[in-house]
C-alpha positions in Angstrom: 112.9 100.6 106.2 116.1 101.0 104.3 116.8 101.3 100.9 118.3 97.4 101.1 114.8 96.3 102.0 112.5 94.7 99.7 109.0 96.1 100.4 106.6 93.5 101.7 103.1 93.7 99.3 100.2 93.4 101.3 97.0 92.5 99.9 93.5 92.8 100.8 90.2 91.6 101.1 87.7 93.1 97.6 85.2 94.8 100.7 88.1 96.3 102.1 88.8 97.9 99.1 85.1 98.8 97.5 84.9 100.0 101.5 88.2 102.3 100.5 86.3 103.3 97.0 83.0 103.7 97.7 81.5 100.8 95.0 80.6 97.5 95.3 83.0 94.6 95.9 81.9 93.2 92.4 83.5 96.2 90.9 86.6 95.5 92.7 86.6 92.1 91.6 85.6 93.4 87.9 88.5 95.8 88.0 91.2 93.0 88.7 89.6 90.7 85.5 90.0 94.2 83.5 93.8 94.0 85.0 93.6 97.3 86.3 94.1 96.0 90.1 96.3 93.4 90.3 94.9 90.8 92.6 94.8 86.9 92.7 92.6 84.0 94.7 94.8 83.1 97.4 94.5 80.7 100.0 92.4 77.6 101.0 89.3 78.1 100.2 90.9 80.7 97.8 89.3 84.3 98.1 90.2 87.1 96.2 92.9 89.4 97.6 94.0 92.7 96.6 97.8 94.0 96.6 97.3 97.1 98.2 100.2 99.1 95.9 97.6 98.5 93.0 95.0 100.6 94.7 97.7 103.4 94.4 98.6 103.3 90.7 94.8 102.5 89.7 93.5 106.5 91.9 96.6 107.8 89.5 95.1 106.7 86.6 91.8 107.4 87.2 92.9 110.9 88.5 94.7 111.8 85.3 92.3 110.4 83.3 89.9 113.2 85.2 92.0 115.6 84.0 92.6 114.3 80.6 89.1 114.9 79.9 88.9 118.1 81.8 91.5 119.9 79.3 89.5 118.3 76.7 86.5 119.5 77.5 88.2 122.7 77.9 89.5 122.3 74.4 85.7 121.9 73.4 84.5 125.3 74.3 87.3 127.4 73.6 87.1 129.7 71.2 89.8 130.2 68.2 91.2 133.6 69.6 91.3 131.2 72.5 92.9 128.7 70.8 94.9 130.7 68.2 95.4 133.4 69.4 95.2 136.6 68.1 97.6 138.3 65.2 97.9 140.8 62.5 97.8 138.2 60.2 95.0 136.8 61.0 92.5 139.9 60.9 92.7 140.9 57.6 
C-alpha cells in the first residue's frame, strides 16, 4: 500500500472481538455505547460491526491507563526521602 492510498476500515463482528479480548460480546457491544470502540449496526437485518482500528486505539488506552495507575500506586508507598529526596536543608 502506498502512501496515496486510503486505508480501507474493516469492521467486525462483537464475538470476533470479545473472542480477541477475552469478555463477553455484551461488553463489546457496551464499549461501543460508552464510545470507546467505534462501531455501528450495519446491514440488513443490521448487526453490530466493529471497525477493527478502534480495537487498536481502545488496548492503548487501556494500556496507559495500566500504567497510570501503576506510577500512582507507586506514588502511594513511596516514602518522602523517596519522594523529596534527601538535603542538608532538610535534616536540621
Amino acid at each position: 500500500m502506498t502512501a496515496a492510498e486510503p486505508r480501507v476500515s474493516r469492521y467486525l463482528a462483537p464475538a470476533q472481538i470479545a473472542e480477541l479480548l477475552g469478555i463477553d460480546i455484551a461488553e463489546v457491544i457496551e464499549l461501543v455505547h460508552e464510545g470507546r470502540l467505534r462501531g455501528a449496526q450495519l446491514g440488513s437485518p443490521a448487526r453490530w460491526r466493529v471497525e477493527e482500528a478502534s480495537i487498536e486505539e481502545y488496548l492503548a488506552a487501556q494500556s496507559e491507563d495500566a500504567r497510570r495507575m501503576a506510577l500512582w500506586r507507586q506514588s502511594q508507598t513511596a516514602s518522602f526521602p523517596e519522594v523529596w529526596g534527601t538535603s542538608s536543608a532538610h535534616s536540621r
